[in-house]
C-alpha positions as CSV (number, residue, x, y, z in Angstrom):
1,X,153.7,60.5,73.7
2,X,155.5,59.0,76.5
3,X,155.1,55.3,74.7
4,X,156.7,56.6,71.6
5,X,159.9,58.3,73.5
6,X,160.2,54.5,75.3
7,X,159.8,53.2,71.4
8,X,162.7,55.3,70.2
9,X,164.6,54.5,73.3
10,X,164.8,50.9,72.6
11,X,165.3,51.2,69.3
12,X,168.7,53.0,70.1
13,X,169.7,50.7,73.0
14,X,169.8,48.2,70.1
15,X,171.4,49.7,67.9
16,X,174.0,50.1,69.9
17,X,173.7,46.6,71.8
18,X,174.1,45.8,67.9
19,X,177.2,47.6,67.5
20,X,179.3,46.4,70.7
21,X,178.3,42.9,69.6
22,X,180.1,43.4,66.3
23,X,183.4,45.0,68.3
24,X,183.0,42.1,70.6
25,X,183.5,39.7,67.7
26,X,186.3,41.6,65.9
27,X,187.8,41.4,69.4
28,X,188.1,37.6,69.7
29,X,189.3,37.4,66.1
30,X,191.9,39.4,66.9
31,X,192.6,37.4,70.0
32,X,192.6,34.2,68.0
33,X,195.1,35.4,65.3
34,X,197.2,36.5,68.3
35,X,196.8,32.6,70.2
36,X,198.6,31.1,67.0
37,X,201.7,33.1,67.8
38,X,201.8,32.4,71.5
39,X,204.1,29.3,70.8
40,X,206.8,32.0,70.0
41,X,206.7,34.3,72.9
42,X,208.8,34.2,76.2
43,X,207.5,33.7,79.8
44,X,207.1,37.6,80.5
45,X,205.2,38.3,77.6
46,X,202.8,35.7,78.4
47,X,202.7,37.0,81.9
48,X,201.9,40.4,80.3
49,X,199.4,39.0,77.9
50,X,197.6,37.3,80.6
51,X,197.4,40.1,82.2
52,X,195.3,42.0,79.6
53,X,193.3,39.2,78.8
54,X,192.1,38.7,82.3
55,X,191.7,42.8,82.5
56,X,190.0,42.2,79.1
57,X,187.7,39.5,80.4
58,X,186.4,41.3,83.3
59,X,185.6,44.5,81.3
60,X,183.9,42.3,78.9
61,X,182.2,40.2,82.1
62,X,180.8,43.9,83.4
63,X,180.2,44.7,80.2
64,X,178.0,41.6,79.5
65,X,176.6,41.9,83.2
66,X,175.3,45.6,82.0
67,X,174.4,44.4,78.7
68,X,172.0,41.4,80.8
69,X,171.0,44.3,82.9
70,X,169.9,46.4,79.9
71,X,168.5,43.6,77.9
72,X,166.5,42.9,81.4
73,X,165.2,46.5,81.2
74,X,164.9,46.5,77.8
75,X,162.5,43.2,78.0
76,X,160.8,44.9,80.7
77,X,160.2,48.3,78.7
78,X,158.9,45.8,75.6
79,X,156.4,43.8,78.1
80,X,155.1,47.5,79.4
81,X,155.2,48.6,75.4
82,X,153.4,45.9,74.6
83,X,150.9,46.3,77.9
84,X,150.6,49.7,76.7
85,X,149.7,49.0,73.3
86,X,146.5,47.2,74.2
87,X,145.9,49.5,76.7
88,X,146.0,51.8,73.8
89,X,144.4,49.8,71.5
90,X,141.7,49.5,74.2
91,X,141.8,53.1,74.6
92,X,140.9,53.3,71.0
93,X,138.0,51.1,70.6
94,X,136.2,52.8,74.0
95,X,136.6,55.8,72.4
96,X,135.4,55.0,69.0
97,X,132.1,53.5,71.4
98,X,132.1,56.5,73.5
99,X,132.5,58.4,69.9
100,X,129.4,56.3,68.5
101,X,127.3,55.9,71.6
102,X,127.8,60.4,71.4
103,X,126.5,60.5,68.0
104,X,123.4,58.2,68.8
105,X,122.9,60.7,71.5
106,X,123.1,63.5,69.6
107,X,120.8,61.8,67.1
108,X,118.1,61.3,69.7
109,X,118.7,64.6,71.6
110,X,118.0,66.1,67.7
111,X,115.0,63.6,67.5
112,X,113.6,64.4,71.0
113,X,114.1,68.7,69.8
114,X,111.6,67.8,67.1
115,X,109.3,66.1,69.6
116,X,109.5,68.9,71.6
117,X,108.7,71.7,68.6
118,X,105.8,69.1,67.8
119,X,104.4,69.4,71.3
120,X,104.7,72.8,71.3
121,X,102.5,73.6,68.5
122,X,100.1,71.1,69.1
123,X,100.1,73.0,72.5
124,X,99.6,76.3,70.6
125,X,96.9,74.6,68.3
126,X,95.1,73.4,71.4
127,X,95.4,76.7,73.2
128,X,94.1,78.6,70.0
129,X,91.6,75.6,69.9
130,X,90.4,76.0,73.8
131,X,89.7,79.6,73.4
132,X,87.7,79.1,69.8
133,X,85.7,76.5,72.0
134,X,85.4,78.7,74.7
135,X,84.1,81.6,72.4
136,X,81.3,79.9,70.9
137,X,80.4,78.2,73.8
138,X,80.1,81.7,75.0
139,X,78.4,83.0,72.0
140,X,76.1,79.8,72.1
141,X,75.2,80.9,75.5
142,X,74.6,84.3,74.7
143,X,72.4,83.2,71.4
144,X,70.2,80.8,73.6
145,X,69.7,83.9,76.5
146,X,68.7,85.7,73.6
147,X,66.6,83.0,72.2
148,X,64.8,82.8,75.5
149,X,64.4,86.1,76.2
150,X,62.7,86.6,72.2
151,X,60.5,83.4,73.5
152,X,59.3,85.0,76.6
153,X,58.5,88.4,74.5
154,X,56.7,86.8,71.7
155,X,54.9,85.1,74.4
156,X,54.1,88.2,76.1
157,X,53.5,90.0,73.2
158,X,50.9,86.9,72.4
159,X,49.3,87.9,75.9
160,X,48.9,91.6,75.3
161,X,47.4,91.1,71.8
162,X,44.9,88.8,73.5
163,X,44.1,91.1,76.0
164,X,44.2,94.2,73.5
165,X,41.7,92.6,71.2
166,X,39.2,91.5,74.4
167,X,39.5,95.1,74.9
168,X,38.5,95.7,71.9
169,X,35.5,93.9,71.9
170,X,34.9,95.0,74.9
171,X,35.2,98.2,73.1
172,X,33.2,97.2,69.7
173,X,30.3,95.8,72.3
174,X,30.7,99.0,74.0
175,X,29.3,101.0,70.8
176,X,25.8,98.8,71.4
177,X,25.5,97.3,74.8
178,X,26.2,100.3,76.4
179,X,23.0,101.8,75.8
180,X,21.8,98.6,77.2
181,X,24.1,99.0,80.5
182,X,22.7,102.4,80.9
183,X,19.3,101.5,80.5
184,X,19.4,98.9,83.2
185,X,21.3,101.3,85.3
186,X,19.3,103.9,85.1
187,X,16.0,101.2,86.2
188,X,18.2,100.3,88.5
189,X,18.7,103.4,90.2
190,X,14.9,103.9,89.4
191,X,13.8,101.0,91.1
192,X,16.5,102.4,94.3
193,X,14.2,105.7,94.3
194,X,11.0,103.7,94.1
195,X,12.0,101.1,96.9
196,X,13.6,104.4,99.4
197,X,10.0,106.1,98.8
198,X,8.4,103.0,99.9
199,X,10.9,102.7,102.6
200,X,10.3,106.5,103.7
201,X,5.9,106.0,102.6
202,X,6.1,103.1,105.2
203,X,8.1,104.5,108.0
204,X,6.0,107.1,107.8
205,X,2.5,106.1,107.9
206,X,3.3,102.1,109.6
207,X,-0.1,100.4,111.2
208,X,0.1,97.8,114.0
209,X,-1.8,95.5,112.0
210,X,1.2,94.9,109.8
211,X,4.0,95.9,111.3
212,X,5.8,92.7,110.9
213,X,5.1,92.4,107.4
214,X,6.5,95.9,106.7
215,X,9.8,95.1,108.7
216,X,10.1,91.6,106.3
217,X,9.3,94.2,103.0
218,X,11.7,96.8,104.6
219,X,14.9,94.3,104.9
220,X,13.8,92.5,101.5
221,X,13.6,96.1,99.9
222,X,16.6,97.3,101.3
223,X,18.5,94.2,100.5
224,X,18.1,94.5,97.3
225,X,18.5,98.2,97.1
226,X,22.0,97.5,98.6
227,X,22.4,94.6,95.3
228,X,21.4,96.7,93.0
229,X,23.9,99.3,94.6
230,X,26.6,97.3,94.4
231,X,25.9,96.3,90.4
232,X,25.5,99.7,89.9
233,X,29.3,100.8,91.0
234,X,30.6,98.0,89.3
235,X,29.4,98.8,86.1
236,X,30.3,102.2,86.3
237,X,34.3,101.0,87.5
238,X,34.2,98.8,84.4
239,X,33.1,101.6,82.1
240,X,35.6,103.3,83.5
241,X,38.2,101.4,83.5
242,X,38.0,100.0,80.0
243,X,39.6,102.5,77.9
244,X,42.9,103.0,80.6
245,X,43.1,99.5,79.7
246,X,42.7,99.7,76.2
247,X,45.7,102.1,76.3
248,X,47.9,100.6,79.0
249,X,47.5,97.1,76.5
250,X,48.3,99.2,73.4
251,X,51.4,100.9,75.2
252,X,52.7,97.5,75.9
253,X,52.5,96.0,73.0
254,X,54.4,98.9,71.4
255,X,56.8,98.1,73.9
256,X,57.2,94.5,72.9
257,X,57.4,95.4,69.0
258,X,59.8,97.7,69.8
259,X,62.3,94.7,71.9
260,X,61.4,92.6,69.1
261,X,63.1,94.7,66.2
262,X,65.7,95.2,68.3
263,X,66.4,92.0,68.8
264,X,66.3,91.3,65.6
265,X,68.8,93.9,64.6
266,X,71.5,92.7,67.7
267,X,71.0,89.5,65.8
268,X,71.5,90.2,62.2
269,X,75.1,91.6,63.6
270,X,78.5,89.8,62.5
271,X,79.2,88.7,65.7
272,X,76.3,86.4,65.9
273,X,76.3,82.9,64.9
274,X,73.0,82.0,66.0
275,X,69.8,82.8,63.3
276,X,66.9,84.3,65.2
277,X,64.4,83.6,62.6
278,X,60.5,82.1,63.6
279,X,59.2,85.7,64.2
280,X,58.4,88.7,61.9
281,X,57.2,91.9,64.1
């Protein structure tokens, strides 16, 4: 703004620079037609014209010392103008960088928002992918507890119908051999009666003759009496004992069949990914 009021400034100064140039000139025309009548005029009115032509040529002399003063100013004001212009011009082309090097900027802060949505979602994927991982790894876990824990019930369930089906034998071979057992218990305990009558026959009615003999008959008697004792209880435990066992094996197996199927059934659920299959109950 202020370079186009300096513009217009100088463009007035020389217009009217212009214009007292032009007077100037008329000026010393005049004067000339005036010198060729000079021959004609007395002393005084040469005096007089003198006069106004040296008051005439120092007006014009300050006139043309302003007019070098102005010209001075005016060269001055068009050196600045002209500095100003490229400083302008300058002006320009930075900002038409600064406008360009903006746009490039804006370009790859645009650029970089689009990076930043990608990351984003491939953070939200990842997220979403971390806790899928983390769910099966979980329900992996879960299926192979599972697993193990059908493994170690089939195995026990293994055991019990082993057991179950010695008892059973044991049972089936109790239908015959039991007759058996109580046949040689019952000569067992007959041969206990026989050896404490011999025991009592002897302590009764002992001879000097052989007394040591009788002592080495009564430990011999009475250790076995005391072997034959002892097989006799432990037949009659295991007699006993058998059919408590029998039940005791056919409550736990009931047990097992029943974890079984429900295992099965917690595995047949949606939820599961893992087949439990390699056992039918």
């Amino acid at each position: 703004m202020q370079l186009r009021t300096h513009v217009k400034q100088a463009v007035a100064d020389k217009s009217a620079l212009q214009q007292q140039l032009k007077e100037k000139e008329q000026r010393d025309q005049e004067l000339l037609a005036i010198d060729e009548g000079l021959e004609m005029l007395d002393r005084g009115d040469l005096e007089h014209r003198l006069k106004l032509l040296s008051a005439s040529y120092k007006e014009e002399k300050g006139k043309a010392g302003d007019l070098l003063v102005k010209m001075k100013e005016m060269h001055d004001q068009l050196l600045k103008m002209e500095e100003l212009n490229r400083a302008y011009k300058s002006l320009q082309e930075a900002h038409s960088i600064q406008n360009n090097k903006i746009k490039e900027l804006q370009e790859k802060k645009n650029k970089f928002a689009k990076y930043a949505q990608t990351v984003q979602q491939q953070e939200e994927v990842i997220e979403k992918l971390e806790e899928m991982m983390e769910k099966a790894i979980q329900e992996a876990r879960e299926a192979k507890t599972v697993k193990e824990q059908r493994d170690t019930l089939k195995n026990q369930l293994m055991r019990v119908e082993v057991e179950l089906e010695k008892y059973r034998q044991l049972s089936d071979n109790r239908k015959s051999p039991v007759p058996q057992d109580t046949g040689e218990l019952e000569e067992a305990r007959a041969r206990i009666e026989e050896q404490e009558r011999e025991i009592a026959k002897l302590k009764a009615n002992p001879s000097s003759s052989d007394l040591d003999a009788v002592k080495a008959q009564l430990q011999a008697m009475q250790e076995e009496k005391d072997a034959l004792q002892k097989q006799l209880d432990a037949a009659e435990k295991r007699a006993a004992a058998a059919p408590r066992r029998e039940g005791e094996a056919m409550g736990e197996k009931e047990r097992l069949q029943l974890l079984m199927r429900a295992e099965k059934v917690t595995c047949s659920l949606p939820r599961c990914h893992v087949t439990c299959c390699g056992f039918t109950g």
